[in-house]
KOLDREN-642252 format. One record per atom (N, C-alpha, C): residue number from 1; residue in one letter; atom name; x, z, y. Coordinates in steps of 0.02 Angstrom, whole numbers. Atoms other than C-alpha are relative to their C-alpha. Example, Ala and Ser with C-alpha at 12.3 -4.5 7.8 and 13.67 -1.06 7.14 Angstrom:
n_res_atom_x_z_y
1_A_N_45_0_-59
1_A_CA_615_390_-225
1_A_C_45_0_60
2_S_N_-42_-3_-59
2_S_CA_684_357_-53
2_S_C_-39_37_55
END
This chain:
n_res_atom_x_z_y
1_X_N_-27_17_-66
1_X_CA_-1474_1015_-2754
1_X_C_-6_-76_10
2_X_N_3_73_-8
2_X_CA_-1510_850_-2683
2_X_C_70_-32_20
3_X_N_-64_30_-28
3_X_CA_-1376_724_-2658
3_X_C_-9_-48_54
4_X_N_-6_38_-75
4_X_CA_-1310_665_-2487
4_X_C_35_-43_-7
5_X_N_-63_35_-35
5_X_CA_-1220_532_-2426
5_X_C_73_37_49
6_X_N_-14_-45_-30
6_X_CA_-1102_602_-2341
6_X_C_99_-48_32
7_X_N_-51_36_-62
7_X_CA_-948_525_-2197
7_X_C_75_14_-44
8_X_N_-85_-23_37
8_X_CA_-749_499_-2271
8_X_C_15_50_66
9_X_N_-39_-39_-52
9_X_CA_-641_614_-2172
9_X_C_55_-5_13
10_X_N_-70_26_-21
10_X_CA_-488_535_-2078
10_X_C_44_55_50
11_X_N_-46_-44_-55
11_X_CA_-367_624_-1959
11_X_C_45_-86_28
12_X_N_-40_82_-42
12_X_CA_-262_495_-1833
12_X_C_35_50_39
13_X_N_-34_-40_-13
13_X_CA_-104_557_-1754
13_X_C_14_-46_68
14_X_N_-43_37_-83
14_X_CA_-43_524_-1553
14_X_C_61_29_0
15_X_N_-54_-35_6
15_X_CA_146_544_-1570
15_X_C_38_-46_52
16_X_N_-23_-14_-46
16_X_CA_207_564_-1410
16_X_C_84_22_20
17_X_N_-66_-36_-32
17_X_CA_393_567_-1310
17_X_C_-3_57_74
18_X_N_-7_-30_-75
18_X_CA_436_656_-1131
18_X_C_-35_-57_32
19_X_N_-13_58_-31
19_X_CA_412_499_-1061
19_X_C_-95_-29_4
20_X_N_78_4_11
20_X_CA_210_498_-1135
20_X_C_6_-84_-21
21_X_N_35_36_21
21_X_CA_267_335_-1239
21_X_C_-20_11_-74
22_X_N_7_-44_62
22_X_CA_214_351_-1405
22_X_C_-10_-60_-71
23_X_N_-13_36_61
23_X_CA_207_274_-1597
23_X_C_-60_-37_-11
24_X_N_80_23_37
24_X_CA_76_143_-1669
24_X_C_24_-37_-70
25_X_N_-36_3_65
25_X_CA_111_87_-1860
25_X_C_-53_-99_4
26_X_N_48_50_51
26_X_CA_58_-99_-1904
26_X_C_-49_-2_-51
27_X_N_21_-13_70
27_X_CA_-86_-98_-2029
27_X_C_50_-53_-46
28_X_N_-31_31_38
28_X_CA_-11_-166_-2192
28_X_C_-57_-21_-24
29_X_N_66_29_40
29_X_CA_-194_-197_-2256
29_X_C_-62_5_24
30_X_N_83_8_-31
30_X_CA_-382_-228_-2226
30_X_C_-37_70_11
31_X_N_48_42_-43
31_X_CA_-489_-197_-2121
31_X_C_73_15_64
32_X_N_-58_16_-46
32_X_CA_-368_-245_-1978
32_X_C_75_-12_-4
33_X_N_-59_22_12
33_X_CA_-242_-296_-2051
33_X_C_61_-26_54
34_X_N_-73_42_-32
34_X_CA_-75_-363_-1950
34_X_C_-47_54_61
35_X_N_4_-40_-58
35_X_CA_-163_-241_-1795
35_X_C_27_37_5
36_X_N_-50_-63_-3
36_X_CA_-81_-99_-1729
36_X_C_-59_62_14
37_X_N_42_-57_-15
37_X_CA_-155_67_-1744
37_X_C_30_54_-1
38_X_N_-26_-70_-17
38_X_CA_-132_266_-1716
38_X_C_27_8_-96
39_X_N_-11_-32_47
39_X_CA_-33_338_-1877
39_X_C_-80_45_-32
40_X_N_49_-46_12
40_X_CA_-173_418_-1993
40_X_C_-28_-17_-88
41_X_N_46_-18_51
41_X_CA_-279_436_-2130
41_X_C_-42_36_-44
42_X_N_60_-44_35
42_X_CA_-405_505_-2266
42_X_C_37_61_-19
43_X_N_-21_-54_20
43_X_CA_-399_691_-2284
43_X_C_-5_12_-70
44_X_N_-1_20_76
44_X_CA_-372_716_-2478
44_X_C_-60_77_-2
45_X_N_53_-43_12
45_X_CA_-522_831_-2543
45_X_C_41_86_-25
46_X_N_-24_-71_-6
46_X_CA_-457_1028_-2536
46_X_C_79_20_38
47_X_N_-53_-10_-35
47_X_CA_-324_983_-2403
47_X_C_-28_13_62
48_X_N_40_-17_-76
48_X_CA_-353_1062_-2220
48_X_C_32_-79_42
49_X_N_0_65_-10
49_X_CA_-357_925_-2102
49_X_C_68_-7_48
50_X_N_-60_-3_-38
50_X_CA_-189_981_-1999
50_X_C_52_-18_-35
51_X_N_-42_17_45
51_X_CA_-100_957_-2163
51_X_C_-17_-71_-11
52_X_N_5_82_-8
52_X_CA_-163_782_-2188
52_X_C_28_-39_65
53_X_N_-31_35_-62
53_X_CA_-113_733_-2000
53_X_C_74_5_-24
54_X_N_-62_-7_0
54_X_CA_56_787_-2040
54_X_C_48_-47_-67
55_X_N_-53_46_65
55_X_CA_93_708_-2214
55_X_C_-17_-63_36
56_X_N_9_79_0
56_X_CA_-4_544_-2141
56_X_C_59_-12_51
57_X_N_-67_9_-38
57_X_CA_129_536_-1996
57_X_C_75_-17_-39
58_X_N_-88_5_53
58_X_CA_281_569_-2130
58_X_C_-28_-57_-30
59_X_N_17_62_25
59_X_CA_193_438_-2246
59_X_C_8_-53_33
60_X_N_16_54_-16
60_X_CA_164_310_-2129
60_X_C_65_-9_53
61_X_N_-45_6_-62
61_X_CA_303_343_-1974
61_X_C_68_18_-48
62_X_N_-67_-52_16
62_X_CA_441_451_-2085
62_X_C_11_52_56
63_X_N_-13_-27_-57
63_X_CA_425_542_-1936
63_X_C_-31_91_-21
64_X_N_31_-59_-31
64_X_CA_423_745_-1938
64_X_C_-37_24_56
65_X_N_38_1_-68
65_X_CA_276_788_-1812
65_X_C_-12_78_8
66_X_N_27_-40_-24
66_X_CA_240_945_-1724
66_X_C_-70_6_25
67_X_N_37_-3_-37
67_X_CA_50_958_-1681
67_X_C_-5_37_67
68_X_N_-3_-21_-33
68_X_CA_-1_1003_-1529
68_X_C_-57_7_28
69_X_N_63_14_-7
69_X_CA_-180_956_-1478
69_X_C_-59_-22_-23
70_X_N_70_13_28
70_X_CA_-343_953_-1534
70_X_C_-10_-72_55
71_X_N_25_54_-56
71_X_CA_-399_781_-1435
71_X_C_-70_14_-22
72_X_N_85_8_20
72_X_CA_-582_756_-1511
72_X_C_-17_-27_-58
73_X_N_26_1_47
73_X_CA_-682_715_-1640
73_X_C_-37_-90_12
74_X_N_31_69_28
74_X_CA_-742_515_-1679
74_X_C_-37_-13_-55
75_X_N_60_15_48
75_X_CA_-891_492_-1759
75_X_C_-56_-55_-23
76_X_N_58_96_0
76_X_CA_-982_317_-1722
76_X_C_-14_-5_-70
77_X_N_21_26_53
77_X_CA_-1073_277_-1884
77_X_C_32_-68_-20
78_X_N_-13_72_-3
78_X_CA_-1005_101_-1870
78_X_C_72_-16_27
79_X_N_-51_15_-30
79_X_CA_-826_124_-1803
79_X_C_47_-13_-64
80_X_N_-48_30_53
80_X_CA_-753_86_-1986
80_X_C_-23_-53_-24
81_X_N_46_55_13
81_X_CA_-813_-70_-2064
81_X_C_-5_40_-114
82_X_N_2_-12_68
82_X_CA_-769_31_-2245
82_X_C_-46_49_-15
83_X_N_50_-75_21
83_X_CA_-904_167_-2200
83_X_C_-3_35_49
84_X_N_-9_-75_-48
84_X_CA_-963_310_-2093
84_X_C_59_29_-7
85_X_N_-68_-36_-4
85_X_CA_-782_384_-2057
85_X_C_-1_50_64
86_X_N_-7_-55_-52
86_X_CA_-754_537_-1955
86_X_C_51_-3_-1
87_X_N_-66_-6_5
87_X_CA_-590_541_-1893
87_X_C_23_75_74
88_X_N_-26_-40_-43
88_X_CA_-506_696_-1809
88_X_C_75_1_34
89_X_N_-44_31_-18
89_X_CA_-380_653_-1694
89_X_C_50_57_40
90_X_N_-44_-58_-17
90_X_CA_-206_765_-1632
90_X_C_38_-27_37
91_X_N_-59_13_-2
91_X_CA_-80_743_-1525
91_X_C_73_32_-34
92_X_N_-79_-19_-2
92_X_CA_120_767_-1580
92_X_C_44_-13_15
93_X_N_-79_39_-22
93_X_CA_292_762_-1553
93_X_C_33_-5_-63
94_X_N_-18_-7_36
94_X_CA_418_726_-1662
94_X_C_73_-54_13
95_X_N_-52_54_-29
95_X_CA_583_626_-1670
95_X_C_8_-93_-33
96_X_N_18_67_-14
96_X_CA_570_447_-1624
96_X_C_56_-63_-49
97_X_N_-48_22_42
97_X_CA_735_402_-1695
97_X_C_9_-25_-85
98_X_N_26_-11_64
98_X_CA_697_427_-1871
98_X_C_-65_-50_-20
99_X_N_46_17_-16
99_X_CA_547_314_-1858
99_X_C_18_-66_-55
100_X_N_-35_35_71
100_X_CA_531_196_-2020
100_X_C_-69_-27_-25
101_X_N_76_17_47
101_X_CA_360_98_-2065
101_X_C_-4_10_-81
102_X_N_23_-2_88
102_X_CA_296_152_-2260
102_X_C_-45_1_-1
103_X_N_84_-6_26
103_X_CA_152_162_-2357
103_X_C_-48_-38_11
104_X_N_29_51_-22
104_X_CA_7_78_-2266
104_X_C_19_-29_80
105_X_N_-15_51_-65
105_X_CA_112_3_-2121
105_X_C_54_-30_-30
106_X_N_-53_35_13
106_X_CA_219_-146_-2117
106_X_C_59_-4_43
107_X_N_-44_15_-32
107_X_CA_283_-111_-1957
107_X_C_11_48_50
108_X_N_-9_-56_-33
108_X_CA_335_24_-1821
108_X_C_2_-16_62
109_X_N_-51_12_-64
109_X_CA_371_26_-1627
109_X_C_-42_44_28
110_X_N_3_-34_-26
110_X_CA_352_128_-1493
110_X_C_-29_-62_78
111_X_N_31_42_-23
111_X_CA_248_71_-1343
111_X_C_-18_70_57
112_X_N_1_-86_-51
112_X_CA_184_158_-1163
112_X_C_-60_-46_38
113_X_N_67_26_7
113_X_CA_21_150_-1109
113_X_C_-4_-54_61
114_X_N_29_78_-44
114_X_CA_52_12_-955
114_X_C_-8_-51_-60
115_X_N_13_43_31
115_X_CA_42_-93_-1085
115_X_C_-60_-30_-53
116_X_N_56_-16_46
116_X_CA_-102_-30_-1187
116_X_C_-51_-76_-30
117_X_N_71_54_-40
117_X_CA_-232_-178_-1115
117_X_C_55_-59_-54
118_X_N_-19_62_15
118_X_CA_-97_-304_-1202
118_X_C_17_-21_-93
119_X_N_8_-4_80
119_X_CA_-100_-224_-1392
119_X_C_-60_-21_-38
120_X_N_41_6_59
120_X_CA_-216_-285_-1528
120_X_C_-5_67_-48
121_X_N_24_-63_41
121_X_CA_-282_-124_-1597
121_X_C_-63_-12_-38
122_X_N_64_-10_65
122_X_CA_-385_-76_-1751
122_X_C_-49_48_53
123_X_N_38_-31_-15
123_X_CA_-547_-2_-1745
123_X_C_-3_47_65
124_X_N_-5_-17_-78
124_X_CA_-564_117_-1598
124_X_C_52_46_35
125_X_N_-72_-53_-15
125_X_CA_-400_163_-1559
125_X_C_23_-29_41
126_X_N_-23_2_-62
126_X_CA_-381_88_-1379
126_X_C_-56_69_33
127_X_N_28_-64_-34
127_X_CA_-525_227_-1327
127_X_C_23_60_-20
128_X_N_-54_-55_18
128_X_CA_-426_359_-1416
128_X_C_61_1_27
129_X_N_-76_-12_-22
129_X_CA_-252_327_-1366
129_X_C_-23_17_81
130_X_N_16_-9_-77
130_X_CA_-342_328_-1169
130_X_C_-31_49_7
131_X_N_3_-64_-17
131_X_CA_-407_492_-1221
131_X_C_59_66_-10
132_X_N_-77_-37_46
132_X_CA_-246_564_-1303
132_X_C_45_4_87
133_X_N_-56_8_-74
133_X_CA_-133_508_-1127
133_X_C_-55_63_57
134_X_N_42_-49_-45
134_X_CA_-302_594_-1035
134_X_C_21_78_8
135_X_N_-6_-72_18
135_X_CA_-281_753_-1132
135_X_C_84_25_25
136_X_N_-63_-32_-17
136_X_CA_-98_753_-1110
136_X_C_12_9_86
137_X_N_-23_2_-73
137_X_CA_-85_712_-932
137_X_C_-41_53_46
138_X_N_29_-68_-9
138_X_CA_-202_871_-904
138_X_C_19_56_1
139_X_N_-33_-78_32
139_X_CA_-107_981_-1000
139_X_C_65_24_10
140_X_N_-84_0_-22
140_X_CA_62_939_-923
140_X_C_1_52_91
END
């Protein structure tokens, strides 16, 4: 069998109130460090990828999440700087209260998308969060 290269596999979480504002975690480390991005990360190898959205949320927010939406699939060859990364992206809910930066964030808050245009976001997670509000404001 020949050997491939072959893409990491991320998941990224949109965790959403009534209100449609929703969570972004500080990175705590490179590549984008001190930016703010969607809760997420690498799916661990023989975990489905709904279960990875869910621990990365608890890991990174403390936050229990409910999925709820498939949003889409991110694939740019070039949208990680650590590698071809595929990331599959969900919306949830979950409670806001509880909300506690760990792991790889240093920092937490809650935010609503008039403001979107005024965050410093990682990699491509201002065209995601403006498809995440899309999907929701469809489905409402």
């Amino acid at each position: 069998m020949a050997n491939y290269k072959k893409p990491s596999l991320t998941t990224d979480i949109f965790i959403f109130d009534d209100n449609l504002n929703f969570i972004l975690i500080k990175r705590k480390n490179d590549p984008y460090k001190g930016y703010w991005a969607l809760p997420g990360g690498f799916v661990d190898y023989g975990e489905k990828v709904e279960n990875a959205a869910i621990r990365e949320a608890k890991e990174e927010t403390s936050i229990d999440v409910e999925l709820k939406n498939l949003v889409n699939v991110y694939s740019e060859p070039d949208r990680d700087s650590r590698g071809h990364t595929v990331s599959i992206v969900y919306t949830a809910t979950g409670d806001f209260t509880n909300r506690k930066a760990d792991d790889d964030a240093c920092d937490i808050a809650i935010f609503s998308s008039e403001k979107l245009d005024e965050i410093n976001l990682a990699f491509d997670h201002e065209k995601i969060i403006r498809d995440c509000l899309k999907t929701l404001k469809k489905n409402k």
